[in-house]
N, C-alpha and C positions, 0 to 999 in steps of 0.2 A: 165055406160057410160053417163048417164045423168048428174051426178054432176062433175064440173068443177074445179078441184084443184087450186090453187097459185103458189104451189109449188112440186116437187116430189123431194127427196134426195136421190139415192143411192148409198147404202152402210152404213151400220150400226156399223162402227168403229169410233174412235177419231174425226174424222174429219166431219162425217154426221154426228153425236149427236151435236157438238159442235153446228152443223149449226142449227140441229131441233130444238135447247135451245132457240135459239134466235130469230126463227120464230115463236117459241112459244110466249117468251117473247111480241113478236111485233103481235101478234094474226091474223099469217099466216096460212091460212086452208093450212096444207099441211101431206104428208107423207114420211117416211121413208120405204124405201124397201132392203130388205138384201135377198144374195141370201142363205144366212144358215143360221147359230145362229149369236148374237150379237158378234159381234168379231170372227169371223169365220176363219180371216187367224193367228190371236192368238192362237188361239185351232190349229189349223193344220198344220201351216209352219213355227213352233218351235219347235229348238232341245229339250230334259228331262231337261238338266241343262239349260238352256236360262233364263236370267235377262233382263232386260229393262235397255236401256242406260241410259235412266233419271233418275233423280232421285223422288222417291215419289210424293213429293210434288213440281216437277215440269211436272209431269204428270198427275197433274189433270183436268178434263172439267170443259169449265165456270160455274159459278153457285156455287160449291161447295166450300169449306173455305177450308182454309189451316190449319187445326189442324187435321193432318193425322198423324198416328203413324207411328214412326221409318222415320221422314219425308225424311232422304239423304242418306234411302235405296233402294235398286232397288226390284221391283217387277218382280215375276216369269211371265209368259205368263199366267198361268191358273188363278193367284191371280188379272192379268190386267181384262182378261177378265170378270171374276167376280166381279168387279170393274164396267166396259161399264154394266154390267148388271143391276145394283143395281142403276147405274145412270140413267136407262131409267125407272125405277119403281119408283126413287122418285122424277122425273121431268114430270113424266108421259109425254111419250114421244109417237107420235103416231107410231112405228115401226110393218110394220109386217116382220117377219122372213120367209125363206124357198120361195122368193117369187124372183126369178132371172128375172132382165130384160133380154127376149129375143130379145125386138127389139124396138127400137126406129125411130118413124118417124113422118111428118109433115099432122094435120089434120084440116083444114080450119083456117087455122094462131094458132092452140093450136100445142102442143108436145101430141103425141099418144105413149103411156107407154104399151107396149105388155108383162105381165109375163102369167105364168101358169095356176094362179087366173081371169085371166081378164087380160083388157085393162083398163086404166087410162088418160084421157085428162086432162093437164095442162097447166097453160100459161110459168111456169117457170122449167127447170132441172136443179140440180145441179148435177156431177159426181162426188163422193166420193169414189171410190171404190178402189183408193187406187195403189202405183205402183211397187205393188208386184206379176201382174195379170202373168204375159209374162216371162217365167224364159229364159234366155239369156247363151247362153253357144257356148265360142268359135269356132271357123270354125274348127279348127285341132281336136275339139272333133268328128266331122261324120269319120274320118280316126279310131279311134280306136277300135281294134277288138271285136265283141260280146263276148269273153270271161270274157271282162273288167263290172265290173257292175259300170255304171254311175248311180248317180244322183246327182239333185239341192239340193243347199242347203234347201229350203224348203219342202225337202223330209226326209234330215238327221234328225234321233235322237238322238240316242248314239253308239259311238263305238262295243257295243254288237252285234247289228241289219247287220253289215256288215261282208262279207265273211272274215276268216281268213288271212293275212298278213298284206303287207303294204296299207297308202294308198299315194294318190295323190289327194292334195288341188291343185284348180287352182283361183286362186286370194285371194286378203287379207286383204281383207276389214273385210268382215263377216266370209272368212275361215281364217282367222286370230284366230278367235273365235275358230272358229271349231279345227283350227288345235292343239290350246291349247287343248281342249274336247278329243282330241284324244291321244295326248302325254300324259295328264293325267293319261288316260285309259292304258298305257303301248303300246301303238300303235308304230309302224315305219312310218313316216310321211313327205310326202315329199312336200315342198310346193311350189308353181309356183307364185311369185309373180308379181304386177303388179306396177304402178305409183300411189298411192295412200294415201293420207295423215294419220298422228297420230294427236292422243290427249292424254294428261295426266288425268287417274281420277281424281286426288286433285291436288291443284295446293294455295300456300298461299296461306292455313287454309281453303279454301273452294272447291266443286267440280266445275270442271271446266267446268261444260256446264251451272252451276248458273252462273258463272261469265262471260260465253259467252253472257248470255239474257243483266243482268247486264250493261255490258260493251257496249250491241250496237251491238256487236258481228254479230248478226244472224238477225240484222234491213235491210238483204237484200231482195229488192223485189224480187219475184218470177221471173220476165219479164228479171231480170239483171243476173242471173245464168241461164239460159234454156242454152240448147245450140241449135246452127243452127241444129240442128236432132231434137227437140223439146225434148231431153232427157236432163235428171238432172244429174250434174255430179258422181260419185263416192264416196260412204260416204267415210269418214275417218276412220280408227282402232279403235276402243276404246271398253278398256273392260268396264262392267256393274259394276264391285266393284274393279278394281282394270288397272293400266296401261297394255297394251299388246303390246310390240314392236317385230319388226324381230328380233330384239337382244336376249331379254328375250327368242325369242320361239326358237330361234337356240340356246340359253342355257338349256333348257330343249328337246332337241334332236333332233328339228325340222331342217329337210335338206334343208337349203334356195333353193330358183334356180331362173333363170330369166324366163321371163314372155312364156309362152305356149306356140310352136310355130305350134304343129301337129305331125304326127308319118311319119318318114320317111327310110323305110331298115328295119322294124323292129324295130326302134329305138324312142324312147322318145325328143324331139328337146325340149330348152330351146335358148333364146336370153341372148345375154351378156349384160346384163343389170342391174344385181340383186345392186353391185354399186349406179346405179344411184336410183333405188328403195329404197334403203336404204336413203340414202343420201336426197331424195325427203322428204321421213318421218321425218326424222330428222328436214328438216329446215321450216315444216308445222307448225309443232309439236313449234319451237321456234317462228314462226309466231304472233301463238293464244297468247302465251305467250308474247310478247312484246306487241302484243293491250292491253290485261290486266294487262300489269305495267303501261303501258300509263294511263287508263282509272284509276286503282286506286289512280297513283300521280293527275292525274288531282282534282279526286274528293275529295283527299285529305284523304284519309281510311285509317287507322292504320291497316291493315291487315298483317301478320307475313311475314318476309322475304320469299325470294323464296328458294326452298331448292331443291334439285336433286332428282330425281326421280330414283330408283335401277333401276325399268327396261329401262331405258336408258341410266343409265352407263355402264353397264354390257358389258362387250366385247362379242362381237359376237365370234361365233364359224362357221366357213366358209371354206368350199372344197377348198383346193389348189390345182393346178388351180380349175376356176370356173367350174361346173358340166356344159356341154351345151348339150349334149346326154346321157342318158338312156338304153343302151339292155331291151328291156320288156319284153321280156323269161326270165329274168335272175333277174330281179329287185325284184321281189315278193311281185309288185304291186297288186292287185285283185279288185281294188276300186277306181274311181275317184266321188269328189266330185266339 
């Protein structure tokens, strides 16, 4: 209690490291605090097959050079993590691990830092900890029966781990992923989608989240996406090595439906919507794409023509009429994810 920090950072992922680099750099007495290992929700709210959307070598912390192998491949979770790891040993980074802030409060004009180990007075906090604390799941999930086993997608690993039948994705963003994972796995899969945009992996001759930084793309401040809930909107679909559209995943057997609505009679509700879901993706998807023909006529880059993407030609395969209820006795559902 007696010595007086600068700075405390918690959370010991991408984004604390990057900070403790630089208050390194700037010879800020400060620490990093993790409530587990380095990369903690790396290790544990990744599915077995899970890639990083970025690519290599645009996933690296400051400091480090870009002559990474295999640079515009995607890294597994366990290779990132070992990665955050290796970065804190040769930056020497002051982090201690296993060290969870329980409480944060105001101690003669300092920040009074309460973990396990102690208390820590600082003049300055940084929150890093990242906004994948609070898993979120629809209102019409408290209606489904205990028979059904729920969980967050930061619980899923592979289709193995779950009770035999079908299941039910609800959103698709990230279960977009999933619901690939599962179809793969020979699963029956039903998926609940929402409003949510695409992105192409490759997009002329390059990947298209290099061409997002590139272009300007992603130069929005933080202040100008919040929204009035102070929440961040909904990422986009994008597979780790390859494009994922509702088309592609309703070509490999995936049951589109509109978006969640609740259980009502016994019954599974979906809204009529999947159309406009669709549709949404699609014209996200040609969005990104016209900023980056803009930005490469502008710059004037000989980069290859634009070429079409399978997984977004690919006709969909779609319930005529649309599915908007479910029997769930009778579905052989056993699983929501």
């Amino acid at each position: 209690m007696a010595e007086i920090l600068d700075v405390v950072v918690v959370g010991a992922g991408s984004a604390g490291l990057g900070i403790s680099y630089f208050l390194k750099q700037q010879g800020r007495d400060h620490q990093v605090l993790e409530r587990g290992r380095i990369g903690e929700m790396w290790r544990t709210q990744r599915w077995d097959s899970f890639h990083l959307n970025t690519p290599n070598i645009r996933s690296l912390l400051p400091g480090d050079p870009p002559d990474v192998p295999d640079p515009w491949g995607a890294s597994t979770q366990h290779q990132f993590a070992a990665y955050l790891e290796s970065y804190v040993e040769r930056h020497h980074l002051p982090v201690i691990t296993e060290a969870p802030v329980e409480k944060l409060s105001r101690d003669d004009g300092l920040f009074l830092v309460t973990t396990p180990r102690g208390a820590i007075r600082t003049r300055n906090v940084v929150i890093a900890s990242g906004s994948l604390n609070c898993p979120k799941r629809p209102p019409g999930s408290a209606e489904l029966p205990t028979t059904l086993r729920q969980l967050d997608s930061s619980a899923y690993r592979n289709a193995a781990e779950l009770e035999p039948g079908a299941v039910l994705v609800i959103g698709n963003a990230i279960g977009g992923q999933i619901a690939e994972d599962l179809a793969l796995a020979g699963r029956s899969v039903f998926l609940a989608t929402s409003r949510v945009g695409r992105l192409v992996r490759h997009y002329r001759g390059g990947d298209i989240f290099n061409w997002m930084i590139l272009s300007g793309f992603l130069d929005v401040p933080r202040r100008d996406i919040v929204m009035p809930s102070g929440k961040l909107p909904t990422r986009a679909l994008l597979g780790a090595t390859h494009t994922i559209s509702l088309q592609s995943l309703s070509a490999q057997g995936v049951v589109l439906l509109g978006r969640f609505l609740g259980l009502e009679n016994g019954n599974l509700m979906f809204g009529d919507n999947l159309d406009e879901h669709m549709r949404f993706a699609d014209e996200s998807s040609a969005d990104v794409k016209r900023f980056v023909d803009d930005y490469i006529r502008r710059a004037g880059l000989n980069a290859p023509p634009a070429e079409d993407d399978p997984a977004e030609m690919i006709a969909p395969r779609l319930s005529s009429p649309p599915i908007r209820s479910i029997e769930l006795a009778t579905s052989g559902i056993w699983s929501v994810i």
